[in-house]
N, C-alpha and C positions, 0 to 999 in steps of 0.2 A: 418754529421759534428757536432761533439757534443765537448760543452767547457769544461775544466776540470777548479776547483776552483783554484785561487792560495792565499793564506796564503802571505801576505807583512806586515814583520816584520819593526818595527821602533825601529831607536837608540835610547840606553834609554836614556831620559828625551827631545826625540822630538819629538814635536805637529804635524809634516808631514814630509814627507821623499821630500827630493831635489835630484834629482842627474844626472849627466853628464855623457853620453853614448857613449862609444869610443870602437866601435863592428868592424872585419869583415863586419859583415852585421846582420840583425836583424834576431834572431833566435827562439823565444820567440814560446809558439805551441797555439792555439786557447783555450784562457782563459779567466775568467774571477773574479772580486776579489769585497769584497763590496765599495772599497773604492773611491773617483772620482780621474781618472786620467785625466790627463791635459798632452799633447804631443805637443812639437814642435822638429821639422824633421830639423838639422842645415845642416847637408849631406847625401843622399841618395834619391832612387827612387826604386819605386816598385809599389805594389799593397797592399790596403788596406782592411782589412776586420772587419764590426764593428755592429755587429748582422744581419741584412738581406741585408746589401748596400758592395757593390763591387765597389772601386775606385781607380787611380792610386793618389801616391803619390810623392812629390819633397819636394825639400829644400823650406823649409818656412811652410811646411803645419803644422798647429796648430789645435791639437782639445781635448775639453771638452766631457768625459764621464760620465754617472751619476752612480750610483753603478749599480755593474752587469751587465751590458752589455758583452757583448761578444765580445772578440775584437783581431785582431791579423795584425800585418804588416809583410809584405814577400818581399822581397828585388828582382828585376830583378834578371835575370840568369846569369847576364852580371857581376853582383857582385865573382857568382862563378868561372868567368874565368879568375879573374886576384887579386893580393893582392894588389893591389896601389889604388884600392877604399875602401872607410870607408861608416861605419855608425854611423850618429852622431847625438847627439839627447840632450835635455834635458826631465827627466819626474817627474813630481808633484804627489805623492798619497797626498789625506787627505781624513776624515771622515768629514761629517757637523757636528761634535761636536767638531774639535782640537782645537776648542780656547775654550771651555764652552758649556754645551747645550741648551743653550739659547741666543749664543750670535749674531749669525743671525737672530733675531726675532725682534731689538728693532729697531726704526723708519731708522734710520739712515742706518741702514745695505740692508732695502728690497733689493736693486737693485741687490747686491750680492744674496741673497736668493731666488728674482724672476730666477737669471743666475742658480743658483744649481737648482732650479724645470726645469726649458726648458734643461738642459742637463740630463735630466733622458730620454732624446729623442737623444741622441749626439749631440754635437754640433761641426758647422768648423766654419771656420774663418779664410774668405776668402783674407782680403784684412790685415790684422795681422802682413805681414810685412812690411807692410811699416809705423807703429806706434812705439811707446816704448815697446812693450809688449816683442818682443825677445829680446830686449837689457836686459830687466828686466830678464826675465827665463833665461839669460845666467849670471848674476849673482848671482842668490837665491844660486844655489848651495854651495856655497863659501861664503854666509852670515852667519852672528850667531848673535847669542845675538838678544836682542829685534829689534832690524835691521831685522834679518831675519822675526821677524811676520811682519812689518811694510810694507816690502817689497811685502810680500806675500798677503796682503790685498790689496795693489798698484794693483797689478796686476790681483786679481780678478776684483775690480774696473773699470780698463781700460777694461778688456773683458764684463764688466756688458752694457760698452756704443758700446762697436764693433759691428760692425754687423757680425751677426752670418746666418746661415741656418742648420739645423737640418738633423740629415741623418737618423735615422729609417723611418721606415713605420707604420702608426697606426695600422695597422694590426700586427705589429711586439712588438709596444711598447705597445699597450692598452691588449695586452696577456701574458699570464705568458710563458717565452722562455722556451723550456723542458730542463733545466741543473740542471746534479747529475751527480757531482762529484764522486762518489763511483760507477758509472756503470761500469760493468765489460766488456760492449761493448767500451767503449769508446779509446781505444787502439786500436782498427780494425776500427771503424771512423774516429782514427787521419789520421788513413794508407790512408783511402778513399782519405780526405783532401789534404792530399801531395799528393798523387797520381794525384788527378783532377788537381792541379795547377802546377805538373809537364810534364801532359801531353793532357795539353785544347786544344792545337792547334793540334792534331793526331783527327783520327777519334775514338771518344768515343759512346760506345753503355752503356744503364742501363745495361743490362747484364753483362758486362764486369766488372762495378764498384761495382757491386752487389755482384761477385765472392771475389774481395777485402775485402768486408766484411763480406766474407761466409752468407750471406743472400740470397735467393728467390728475385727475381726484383719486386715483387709486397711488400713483404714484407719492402724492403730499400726504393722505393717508399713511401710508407704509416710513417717511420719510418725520413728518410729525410725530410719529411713536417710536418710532428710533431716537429722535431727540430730545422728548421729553418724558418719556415712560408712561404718558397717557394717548388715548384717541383723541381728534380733535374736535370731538361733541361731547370727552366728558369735560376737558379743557373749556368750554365753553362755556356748558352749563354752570360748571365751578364760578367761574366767572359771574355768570348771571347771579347764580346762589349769593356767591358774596356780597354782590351790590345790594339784594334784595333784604342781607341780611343787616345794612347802613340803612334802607330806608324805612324798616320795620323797627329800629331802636331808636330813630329817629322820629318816627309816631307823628305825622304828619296828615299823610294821604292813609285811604282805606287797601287794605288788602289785596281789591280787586283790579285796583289801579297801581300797585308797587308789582304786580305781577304784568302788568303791559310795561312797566317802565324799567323792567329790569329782562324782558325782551322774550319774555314766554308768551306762546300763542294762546294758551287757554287756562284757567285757573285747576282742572285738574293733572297737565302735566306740569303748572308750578307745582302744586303739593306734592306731584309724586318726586319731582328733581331735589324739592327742598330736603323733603324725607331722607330720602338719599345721600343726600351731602350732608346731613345737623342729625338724620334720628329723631327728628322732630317736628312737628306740622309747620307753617308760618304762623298761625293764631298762638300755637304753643310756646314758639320761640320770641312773639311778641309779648307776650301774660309776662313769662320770665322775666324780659328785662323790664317791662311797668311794675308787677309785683316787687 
């Protein structure tokens, strides 16, 4: 799973692009740009990918990227069964130079300058809405004039004091990710990508996904973990884990059945993969969120 660059053009004469997402569903392919994005999720649900962390995502979720990370959201399948759901989003690019290159250096700015350094790790922000910050990101887009930097400093600001948590792995972040843009594999890795998250919950062998990428299974192995700092059956299970973990807060179907639908062959190695990824049984992780 390798990212392709993407090139984000800004209108002339402004310092950061603002703008309001009124999608289908989000379609966007595993990319990555120098510039930091800022995401808040106004409608939709899916699954998030943001260099080595696999999570689901809802309305409200907000997160701080710092340049280059690798990142991509994918919308439920639920999205492609019907047209009366949207995706809705605001998204922020800037550079740490749109205002000056030196204008986050002078005393008064650290706290913003400390938040752009901890998001070279990503950052969420968890509890985000229930402050000013999306009322603010739902208006930037539609500011101008010196209102719009004023705005946009507001709102750094308010995420400088949020509480945040980080979602790389230091293994992920303290290494340089393998992305080039110019590979000529990377067309047969997007194919991988889609493929895995189209069909995590069937029984997948490395062989199988190997063939996807006209690769040797030892070779995509080897090639897999150079690109994203993990193997490609823990990348998997991550995957399965997190669906599993949308259909257990969902509280729907039983146990036994969210562990064939999230694409484990038997209900003792769900528990053991779950354990694994949460510290926590399924039954466990389900009490929590009904309690």
């Amino acid at each position: 799973m390798k990212a392709t660059y993407q090139k984000i053009l800004l209108s002339e004469g402004s310092s950061f692009l603002a703008t309001r997402l009124i999608l289908p569903r989000f379609h966007s392919e595993y990319h990555f740009h120098p510039e930091y994005e800022l995401k808040y999720v106004i409608e939709s649900k899916g699954k998030r990918f943001v260099g080595d962390t696999i999570e689901n995502f809802q309305e409200g979720d907000l997160i701080l990227l710092g340049p280059n990370i690798p990142h991509y959201w994918k919308n439920d399948a639920v999205h492609d069964q019907t047209d009366l759901m949207k995706a809705k989003a605001v998204v922020v690019l800037f550079s740490e130079d749109f205002l000056g290159d030196k204008f986050f250096t002078v005393q008064e700015m650290i706290p913003i300058m400390e938040l752009l350094r901890k998001s070279n790790a990503g950052l969420v922000f968890p509890n985000a809405i229930n402050g000013p910050i999306p009322v603010m990101l739902e208006e930037l887009p539609n500011s101008t004039g010196p209102l719009r930097i004023i705005l946009m400093l507001e709102i750094l600001a308010e995420l400088a004091k949020a509480e945040s948590r980080k979602l790389l792995t230091e293994e992920f972040s303290s290494g340089t990710p393998f992305l080039d843009a110019n590979s000529p594999s990377f067309v047969r890795l997007q194919k991988v990508h889609h493929y895995v998250i189209k069909n995590f919950y069937s029984p997948l062998q490395i062989e199988d996904v190997a063939q996807i990428a006209n690769m040797t299974p030892h070779a995509f192995c080897k090639y897999f973990k150079k690109s994203t700092k993990k193997t490609f059956m823990t990348f998997l299970n991550e995957l399965r884990v997190c669906h599993a973990k949308k259909l257990l807060i969902e509280n729907r179907i039983p146990i036994s059945q969210i562990c064939i639908e999230s694409g484990f062959n038997n209900i003792s190695n769900f528990n053991r993969q779950f354990k694994t990824g949460t510290n926590m049984t399924p039954s466990d992780f389900k009490a929590m969120y009904i309690n």
